[in-house]
KOLZA-621599 format. One record per residue: x, y, z of N, C-alpha, C in turn; residue in one letter. Coordinates in steps of 0.001 Angstrom, whole numbers, padded with zeros to 6 digits, always signed. Example, Ala and Ser with C-alpha at 12.3 -4.5 7.8 and 13.67 -1.06 7.14 Angstrom:
+013190-005690+007800+012300-004500+007800+013200-003300+007800A
+012850-002250+007080+013670-001060+007140+012900+000030+007870S
//
This chain:
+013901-007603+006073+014051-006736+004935+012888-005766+004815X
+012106-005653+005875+010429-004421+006199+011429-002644+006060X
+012664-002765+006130+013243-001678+006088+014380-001402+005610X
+014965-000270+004914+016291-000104+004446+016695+001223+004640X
+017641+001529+004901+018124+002931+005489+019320+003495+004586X
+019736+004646+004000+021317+004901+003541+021167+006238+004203X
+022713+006831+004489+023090+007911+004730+024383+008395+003610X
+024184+010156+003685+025136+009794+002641+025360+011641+003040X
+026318+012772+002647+027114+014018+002468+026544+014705+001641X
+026360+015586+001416+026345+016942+000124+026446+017929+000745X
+026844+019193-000043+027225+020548+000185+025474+021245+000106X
+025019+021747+001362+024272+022625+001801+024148+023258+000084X
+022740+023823-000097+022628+024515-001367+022588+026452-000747X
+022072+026570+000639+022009+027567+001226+023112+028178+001322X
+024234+027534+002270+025411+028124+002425+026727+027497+002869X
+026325+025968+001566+027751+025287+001232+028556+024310+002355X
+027854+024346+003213+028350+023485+004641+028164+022320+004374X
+028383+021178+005244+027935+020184+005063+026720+019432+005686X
+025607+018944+004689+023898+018723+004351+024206+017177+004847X
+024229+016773+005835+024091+014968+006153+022232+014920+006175X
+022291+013927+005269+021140+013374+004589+020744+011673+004792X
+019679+011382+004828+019200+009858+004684+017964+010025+004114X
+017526+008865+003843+016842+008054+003226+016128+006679+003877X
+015334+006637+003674+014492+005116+003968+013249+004669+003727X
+013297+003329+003077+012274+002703+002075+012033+001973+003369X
+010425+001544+003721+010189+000600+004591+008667-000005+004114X
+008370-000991+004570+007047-001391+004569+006111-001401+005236X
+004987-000315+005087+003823-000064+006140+002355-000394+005200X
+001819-000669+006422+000370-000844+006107-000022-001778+004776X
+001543-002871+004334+001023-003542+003149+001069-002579+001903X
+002010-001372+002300+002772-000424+000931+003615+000266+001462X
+004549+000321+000552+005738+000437+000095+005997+002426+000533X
+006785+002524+001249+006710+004222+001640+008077+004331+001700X
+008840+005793+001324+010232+006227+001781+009909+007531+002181X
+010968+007691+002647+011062+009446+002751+012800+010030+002799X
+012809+010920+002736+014404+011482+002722+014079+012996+003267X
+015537+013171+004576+015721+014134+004922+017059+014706+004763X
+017133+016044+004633+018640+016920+004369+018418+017869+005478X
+019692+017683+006687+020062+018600+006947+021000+019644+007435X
+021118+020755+007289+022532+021250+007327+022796+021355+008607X
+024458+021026+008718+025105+021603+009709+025307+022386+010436X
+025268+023554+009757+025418+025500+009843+024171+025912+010248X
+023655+026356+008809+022254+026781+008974+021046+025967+009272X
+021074+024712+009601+019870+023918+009910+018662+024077+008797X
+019056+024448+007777+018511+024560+006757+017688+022740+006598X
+016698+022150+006620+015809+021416+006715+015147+020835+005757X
+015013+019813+005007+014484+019364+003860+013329+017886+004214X
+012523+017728+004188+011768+016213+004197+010406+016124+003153X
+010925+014879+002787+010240+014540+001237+009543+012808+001743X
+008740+012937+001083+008291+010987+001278+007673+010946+000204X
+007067+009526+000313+006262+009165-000883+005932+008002-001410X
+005168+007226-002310+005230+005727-002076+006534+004991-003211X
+006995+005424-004066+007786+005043-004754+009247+005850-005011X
+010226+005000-004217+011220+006200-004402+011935+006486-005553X
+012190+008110-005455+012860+008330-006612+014016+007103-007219X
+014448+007050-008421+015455+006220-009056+016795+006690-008283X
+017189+008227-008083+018209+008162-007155+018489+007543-005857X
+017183+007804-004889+017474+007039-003467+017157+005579-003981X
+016690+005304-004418+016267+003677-005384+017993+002853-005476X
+018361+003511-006340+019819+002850-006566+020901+002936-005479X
+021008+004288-004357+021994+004463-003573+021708+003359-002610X
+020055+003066-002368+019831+002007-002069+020074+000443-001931X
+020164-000058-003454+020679-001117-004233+022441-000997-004108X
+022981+000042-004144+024314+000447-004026+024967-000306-002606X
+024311+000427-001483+024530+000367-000711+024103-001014+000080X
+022713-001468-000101+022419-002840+000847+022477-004210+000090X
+022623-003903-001216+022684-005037-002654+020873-005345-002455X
+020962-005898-004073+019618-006554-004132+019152-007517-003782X
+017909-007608-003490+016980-008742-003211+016264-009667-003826X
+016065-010871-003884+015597-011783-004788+014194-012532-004484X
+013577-012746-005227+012089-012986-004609+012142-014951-004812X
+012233-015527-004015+012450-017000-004550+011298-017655-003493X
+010435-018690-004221+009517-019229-004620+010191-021293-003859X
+008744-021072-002413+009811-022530-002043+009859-023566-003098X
+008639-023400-004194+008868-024842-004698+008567-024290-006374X
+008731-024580-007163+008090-024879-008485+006365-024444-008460X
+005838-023780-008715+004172-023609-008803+003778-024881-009878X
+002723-025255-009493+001795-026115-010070+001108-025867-010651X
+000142-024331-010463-000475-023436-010600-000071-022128-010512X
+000196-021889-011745+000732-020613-011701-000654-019296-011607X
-002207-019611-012063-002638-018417-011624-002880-017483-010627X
-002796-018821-009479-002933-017470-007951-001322-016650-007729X
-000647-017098-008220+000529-016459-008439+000959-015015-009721X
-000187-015560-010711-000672-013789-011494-001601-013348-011108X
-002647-013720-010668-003363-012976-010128-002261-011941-008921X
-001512-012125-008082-001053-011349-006970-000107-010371-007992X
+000537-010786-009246+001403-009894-009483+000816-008955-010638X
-000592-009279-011040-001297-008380-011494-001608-007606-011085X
-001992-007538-009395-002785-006685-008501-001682-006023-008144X
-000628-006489-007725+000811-005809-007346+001263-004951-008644X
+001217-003647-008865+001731-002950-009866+000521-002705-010493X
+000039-003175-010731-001249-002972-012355-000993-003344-013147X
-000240-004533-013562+000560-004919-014639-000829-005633-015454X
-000271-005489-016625-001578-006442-017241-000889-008002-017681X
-001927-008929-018013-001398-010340-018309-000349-010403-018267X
+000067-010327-019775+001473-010359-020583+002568-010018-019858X
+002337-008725-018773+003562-008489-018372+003387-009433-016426X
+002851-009745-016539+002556-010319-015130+003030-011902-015484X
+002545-012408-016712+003455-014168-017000+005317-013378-017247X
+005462-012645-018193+006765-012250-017957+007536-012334-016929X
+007105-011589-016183+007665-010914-014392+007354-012368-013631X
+006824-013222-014047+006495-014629-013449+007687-015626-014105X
+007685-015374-015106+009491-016292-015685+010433-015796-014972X
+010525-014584-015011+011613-013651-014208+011841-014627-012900X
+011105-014442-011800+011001-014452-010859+011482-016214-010849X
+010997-017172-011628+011691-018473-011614+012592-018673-012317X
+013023-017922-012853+014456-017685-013401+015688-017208-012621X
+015045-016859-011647+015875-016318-010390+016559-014730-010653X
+015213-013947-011565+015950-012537-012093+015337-011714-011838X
+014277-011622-010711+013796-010617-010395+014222-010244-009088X
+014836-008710-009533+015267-008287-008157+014788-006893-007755X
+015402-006391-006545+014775-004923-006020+015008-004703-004837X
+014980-003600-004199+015719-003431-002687+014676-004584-002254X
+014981-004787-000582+014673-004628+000037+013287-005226+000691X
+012873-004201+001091+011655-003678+001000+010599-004042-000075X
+010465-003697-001317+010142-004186-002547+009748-006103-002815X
+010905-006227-002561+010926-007848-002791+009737-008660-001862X
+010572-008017-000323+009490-008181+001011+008056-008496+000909X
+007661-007001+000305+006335-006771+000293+005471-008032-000877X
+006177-007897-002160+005933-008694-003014+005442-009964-002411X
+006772-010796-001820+006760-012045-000952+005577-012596+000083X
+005093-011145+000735+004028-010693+001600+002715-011301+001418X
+002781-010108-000256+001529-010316-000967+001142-012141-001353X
+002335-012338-001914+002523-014164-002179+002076-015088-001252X
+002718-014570-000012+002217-015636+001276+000934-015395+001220X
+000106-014563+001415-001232-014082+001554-002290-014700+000885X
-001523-015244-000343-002429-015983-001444-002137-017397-001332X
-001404-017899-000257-001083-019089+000005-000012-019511-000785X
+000759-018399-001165+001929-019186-002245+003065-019181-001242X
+004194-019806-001085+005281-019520-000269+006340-019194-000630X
+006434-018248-000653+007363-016886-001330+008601-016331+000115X
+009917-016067-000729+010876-015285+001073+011518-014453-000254X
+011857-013422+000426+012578-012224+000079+013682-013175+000387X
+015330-013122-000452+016582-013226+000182+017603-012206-000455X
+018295-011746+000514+019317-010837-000080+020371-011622-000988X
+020689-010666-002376+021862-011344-003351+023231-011311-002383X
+024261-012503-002760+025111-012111-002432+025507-011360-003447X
+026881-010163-002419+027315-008916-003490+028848-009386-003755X
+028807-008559-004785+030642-009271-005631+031114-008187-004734X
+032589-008406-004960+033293-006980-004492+033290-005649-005371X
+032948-005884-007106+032466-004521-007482+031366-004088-006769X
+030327-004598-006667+029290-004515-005895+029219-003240-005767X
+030103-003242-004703+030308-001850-003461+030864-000545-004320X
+031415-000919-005280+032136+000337-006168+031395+000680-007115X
+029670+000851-006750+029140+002012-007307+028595+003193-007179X
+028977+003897-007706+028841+005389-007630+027865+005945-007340X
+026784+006725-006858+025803+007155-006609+026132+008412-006477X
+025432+009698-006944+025768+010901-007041+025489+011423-005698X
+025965+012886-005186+025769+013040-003530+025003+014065-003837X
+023985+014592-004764+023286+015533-005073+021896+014970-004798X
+021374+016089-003286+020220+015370-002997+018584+015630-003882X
//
């Protein structure tokens, strides 16, 4: 799950052809990077964007497309601080929201592409906790969501 890819159509903004486009969230260097390219058919008209947090659009076509990921924890913690400490440092979250996002997560409700979960899991092993990314299974709505084709 170090990578996630979508492809997806839109109409060229230049001159209306058809713009085949992707996307991809992956995990480097211990952070979180995407980038997205558009390009046209016709005019080769050329687009590339990256960055460390992807937009909420490629974010969801994302989730759309590969379903979410779940961060699950092999055993019960005993000790839950080396386990806030990592999810404090992960994000900048302060306390409060780091024990939160820590119920979450043994509640079995924290989710996120991919990639995301991965890295999280990463960070976990690192601190000696034993943490695995697993993909949700997806319903059959699942697949029947919409994602706009406007890049």
């Amino acid at each position: 799950m170090n990578i996630a890819t979508v492809h997806w159509s839109a109409a060229c903004d230049t001159c209306g052809a058809d713009l085949r486009c992707s996307g991809t969230q992956t995990v480097r260097n211990d952070r979180l990077w995407w980038d997205e390219e558009h390009r046209c058919s016709r005019c080769e008209s050329t687009v590339l964007v990256c960055g460390d947090a992807p937009p909420d659009r490629l974010r969801a076509r994302m989730l759309a497309e590969h379903g979410a990921a779940r961060l699950v924890l092999a055993e019960a913690p005993v000790r839950r601080l080396p386990i806030l400490r990592v999810l404090r440092t992960d994000g900048g979250r302060t306390l409060p929201q780091a024990r939160a996002l820590l119920e979450l997560i043994l509640g079995g409700g924290h989710h996120g592409t991919g990639p995301e979960i991965e890295l999280l899991a990463r960070r976990l092993r690192a601190a000696g906790i034993a943490a695995e990314a697993v993909r949700q299974p997806r319903s059959p709505a699942a697949g029947a969501t919409r994602v706009p084709d406007t890049p």
